[in-house]
N, C-alpha and C positions, 0 to 999 in steps of 0.2 A: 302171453305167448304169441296170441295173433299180431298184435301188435309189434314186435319184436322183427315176426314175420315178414310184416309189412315196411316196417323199417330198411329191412336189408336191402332191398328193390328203390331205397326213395334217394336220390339227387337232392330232391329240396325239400323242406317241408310239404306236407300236405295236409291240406283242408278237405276233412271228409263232410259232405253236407247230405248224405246219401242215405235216408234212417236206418235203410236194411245192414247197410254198413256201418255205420257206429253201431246199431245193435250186434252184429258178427261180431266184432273189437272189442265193444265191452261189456256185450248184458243189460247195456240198459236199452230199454223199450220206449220208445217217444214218438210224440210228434215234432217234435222242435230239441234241437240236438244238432251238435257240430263239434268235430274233434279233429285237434289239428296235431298230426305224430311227424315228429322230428325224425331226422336221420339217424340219432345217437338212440332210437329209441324212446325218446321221454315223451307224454300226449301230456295236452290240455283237453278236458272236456265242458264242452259250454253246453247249457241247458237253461230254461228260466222257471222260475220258481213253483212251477207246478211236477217237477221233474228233480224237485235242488235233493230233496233227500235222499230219493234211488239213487241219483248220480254222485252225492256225496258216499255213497256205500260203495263206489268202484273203484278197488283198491287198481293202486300202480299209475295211476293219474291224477296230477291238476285240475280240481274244478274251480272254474269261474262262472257264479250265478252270474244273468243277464239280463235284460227286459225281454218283454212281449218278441217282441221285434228280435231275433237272435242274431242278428250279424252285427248290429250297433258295435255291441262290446269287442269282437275280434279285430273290426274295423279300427279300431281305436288301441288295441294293444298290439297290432301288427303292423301298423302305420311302419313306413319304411323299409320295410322284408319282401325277398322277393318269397312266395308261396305257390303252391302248385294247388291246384282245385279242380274236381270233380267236373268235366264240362259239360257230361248228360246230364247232372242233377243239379248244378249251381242257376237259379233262376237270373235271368236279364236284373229284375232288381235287386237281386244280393250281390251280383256282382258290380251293379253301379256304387251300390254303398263301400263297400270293401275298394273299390278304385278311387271311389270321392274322398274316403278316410285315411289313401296315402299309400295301401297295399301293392307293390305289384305283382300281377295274377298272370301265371303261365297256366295255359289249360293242358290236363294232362286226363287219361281217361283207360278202365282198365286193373287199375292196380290192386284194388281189395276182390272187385269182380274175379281174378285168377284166381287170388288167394281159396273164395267161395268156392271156386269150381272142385277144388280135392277134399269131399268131405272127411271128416275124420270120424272116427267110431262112434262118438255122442250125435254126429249128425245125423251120421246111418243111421242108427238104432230108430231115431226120432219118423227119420222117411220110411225103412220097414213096417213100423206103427200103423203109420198113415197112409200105407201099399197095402198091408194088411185088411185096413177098413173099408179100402176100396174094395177090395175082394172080396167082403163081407157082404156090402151093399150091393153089389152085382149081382151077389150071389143070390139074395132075398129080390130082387127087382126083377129077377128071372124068373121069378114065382108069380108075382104080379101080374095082373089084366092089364092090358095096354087097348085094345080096342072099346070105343066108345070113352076113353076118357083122352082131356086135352096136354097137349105137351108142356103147359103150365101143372097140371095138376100131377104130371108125373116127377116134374120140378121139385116141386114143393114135398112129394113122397120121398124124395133123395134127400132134399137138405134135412129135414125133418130127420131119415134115417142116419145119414150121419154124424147127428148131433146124437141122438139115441145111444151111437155106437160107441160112445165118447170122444166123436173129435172137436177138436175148439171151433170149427167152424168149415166153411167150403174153402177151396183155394182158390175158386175164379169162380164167375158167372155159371152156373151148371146148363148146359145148353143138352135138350130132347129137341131131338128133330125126325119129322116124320114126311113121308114121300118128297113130295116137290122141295118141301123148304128145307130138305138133308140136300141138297143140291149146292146148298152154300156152308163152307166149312165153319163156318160163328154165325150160324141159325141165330134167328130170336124166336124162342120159344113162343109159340100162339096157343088160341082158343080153341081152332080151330078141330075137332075129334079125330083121333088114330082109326083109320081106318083097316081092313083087312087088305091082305096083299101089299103091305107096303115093308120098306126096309125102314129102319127107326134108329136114329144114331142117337149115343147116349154120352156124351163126355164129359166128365163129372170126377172130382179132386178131393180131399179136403186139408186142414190142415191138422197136427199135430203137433207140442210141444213148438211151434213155432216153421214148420216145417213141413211140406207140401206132397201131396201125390197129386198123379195125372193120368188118368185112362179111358181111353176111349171103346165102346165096342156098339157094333149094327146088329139088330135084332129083326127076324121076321116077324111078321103077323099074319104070316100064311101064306099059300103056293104064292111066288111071283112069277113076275114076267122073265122071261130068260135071259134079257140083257140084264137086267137088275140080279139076279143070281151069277151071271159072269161076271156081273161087275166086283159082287164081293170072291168070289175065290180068285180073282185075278187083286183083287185090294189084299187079299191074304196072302198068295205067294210075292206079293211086294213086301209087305213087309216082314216076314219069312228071310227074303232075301236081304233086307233091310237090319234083319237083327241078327244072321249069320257075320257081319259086315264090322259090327261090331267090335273093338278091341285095341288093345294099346300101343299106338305108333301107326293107328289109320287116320286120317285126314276126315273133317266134317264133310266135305265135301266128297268125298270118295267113297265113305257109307252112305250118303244120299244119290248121287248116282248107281251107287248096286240095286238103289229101292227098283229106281226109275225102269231099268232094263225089261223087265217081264210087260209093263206096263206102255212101252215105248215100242215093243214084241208087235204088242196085240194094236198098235194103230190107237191109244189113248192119253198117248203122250199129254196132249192138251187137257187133259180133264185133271190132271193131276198138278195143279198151280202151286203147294205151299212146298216148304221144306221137310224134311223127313223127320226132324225131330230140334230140341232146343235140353239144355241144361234145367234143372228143376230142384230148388232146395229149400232157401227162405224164401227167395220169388218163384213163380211157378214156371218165367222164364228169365231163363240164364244164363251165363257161359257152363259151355261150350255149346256151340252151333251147328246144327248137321243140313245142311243145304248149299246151294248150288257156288255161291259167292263165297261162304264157310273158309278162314283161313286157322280153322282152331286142328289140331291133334289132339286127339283124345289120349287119357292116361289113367291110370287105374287112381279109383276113387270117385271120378266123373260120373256124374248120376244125370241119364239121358233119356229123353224120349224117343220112341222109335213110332210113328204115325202117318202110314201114307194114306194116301187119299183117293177115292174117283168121284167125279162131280158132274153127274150129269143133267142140264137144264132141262127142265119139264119132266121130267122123271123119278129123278132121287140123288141118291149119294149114297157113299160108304168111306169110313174111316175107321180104323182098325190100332188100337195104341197101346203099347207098353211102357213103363218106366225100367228102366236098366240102368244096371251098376257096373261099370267097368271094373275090372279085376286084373290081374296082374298074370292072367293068362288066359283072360278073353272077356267074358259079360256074364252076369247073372241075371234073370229077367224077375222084377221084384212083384211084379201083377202079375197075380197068377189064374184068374180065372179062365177057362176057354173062350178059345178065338174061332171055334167052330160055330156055323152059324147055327143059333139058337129060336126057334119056333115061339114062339109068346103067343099066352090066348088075347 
């Protein structure tokens, strides 16, 4: 059926080389994997023998086992064709092989990534799962001591818990960041001990049945300093404003500017550098884009983050994140724990 999909949008053949994408298309799971779907609908799927017998179970496709090396064999039976392929995912030397062996290759980019963006009700379910557990984890991590222990060691209490919780794994890097180094929005977690009075961003994923969550939320550690408390209720009516914004037939870029406006109010324009949010499903970023350049419209189905940010050097930071589902008559916000700031011993 995806494939069918994906059909009706193609001009030429296309070479999917993209794993996240031949997995979406066919179920099969690999590292090495290439499926090339005609316009009439009919795929080849290429895979090499550590792969031949998942991929021989994928009904509705052509497989051709291959060597080590997976572009050899397509190079060789496509000799002569013009083909479209994947230009964020086809490496420099897969595309030399496939041009030395006769192929010729129009770059085209986009095409399954759309398909991704509208999940359907098996994908939901799978990212609920895995919004759920984040919520789980938040929720027990809000119990937790954070002072006196290292942002590494509160890492490791996360991954550790969501593996407990039954998920298959994190979906990114879990990043804890505490005073100064919340300052930078993809912290590297240190050794360095939580101390009191500081704000503590926590932004942590995992994955489920194949399938990703995202949230982010700032924690105290006791009285702060006043600009670091303005700066989170001013990070929270951003994004407040950011998930009001939300809905179908608004522009990526026109929900990330509604973030920006409170924040742009109060003279911190500057301290808010990223974008307001990105797509999250099988990759944890995806289509559709909510930021400044953003040429995407959202549509129901669309499963989006919504994450503004204030980043203040020598100080701190605050980032504030939901996952949300666009709907067919505005947003559903799937992380549900409080965005109120929370106290931690």
């Amino acid at each position: 059926m995806r494939i069918a999909a994906l059909a009706t949008r193609l001009e030429l053949p296309l070479l999917v080389t993209a794993q996240a994408n031949v997995w979406y298309l066919t179920g099969l799971r690999s590292s090495n994997a290439a499926l090339l779907v005609e316009p009439d609908a009919s795929a080849t799927l290429f895979a090499d023998f550590r792969y031949a017998e998942k991929a021989r179970a994928v009904e509705d496709v052509e497989f051709v086992e291959t060597s080590r090396y997976l572009l050899s064999s397509p190079a060789e039976i496509l000799s002569g064709r013009r083909i479209a392929f994947e230009e964020a995912h086809l490496t420099v030397a897969g595309h030399r092989t496939l041009a030395e062996g006769g192929v010729e290759l129009v770059p085209t980019s986009g095409f399954v990534e759309a398909l991704r963006a509208v999940k359907d009700d098996v994908e939901l379910a799978a990212i609920r799962r895995a919004a759920a557990l984040s919520d789980e984890v938040f929720a027990a991590l809000a119990n937790e001591p954070f002072v006196g222990r290292t942002e590494r060691e509160l890492v490791w209490w996360i991954e550790r818990s969501f593996r407990e919780a039954g998920a298959d794994g994190v979906s990114f890097p879990i990043v804890v960041a505490a005073g100064e180094t919340a300052a930078a929005p993809h912290a590297d977690p240190g050794e360095r001990e939580i101390e009191r009075g500081m704000l503590v961003t926590v932004d942590a994923g995992c994955v489920v049945d194949g399938y990703c969550s995202d949230c982010t939320r700032t924690f105290s550690t006791g009285e702060l300093p006043d600009r670091l408390a303005d700066a989170y209720a001013l990070c929270l009516e951003a994004q407040l404003a950011g998930l009001a914004a939300v809905r179908p037939g608004v522009a990526g870029r026109d929900a990330d500017a509604a973030s920006r406006e409170p924040v742009a109010a109060a003279g911190l324009g500057w301290a808010y550098g990223h974008g307001l949010g990105h797509g999250v499903g099988i990759d944890v970023h995806e289509a559709p884009t909510l930021r400044p350049e953003s040429k995407d419209v959202l549509e129901p189905g669309n499963v989006v983050t919504v994450e503004p940010g204030i980043y203040l050097p020598g100080e701190g930071g605050v980032r504030i994140e939901d996952l949300v589902l666009v709907t067919a008559d505005g947003a559903e916000r799937l992380t549900r724990f409080p965005k109120e700031l929370i106290t931690v011993a």
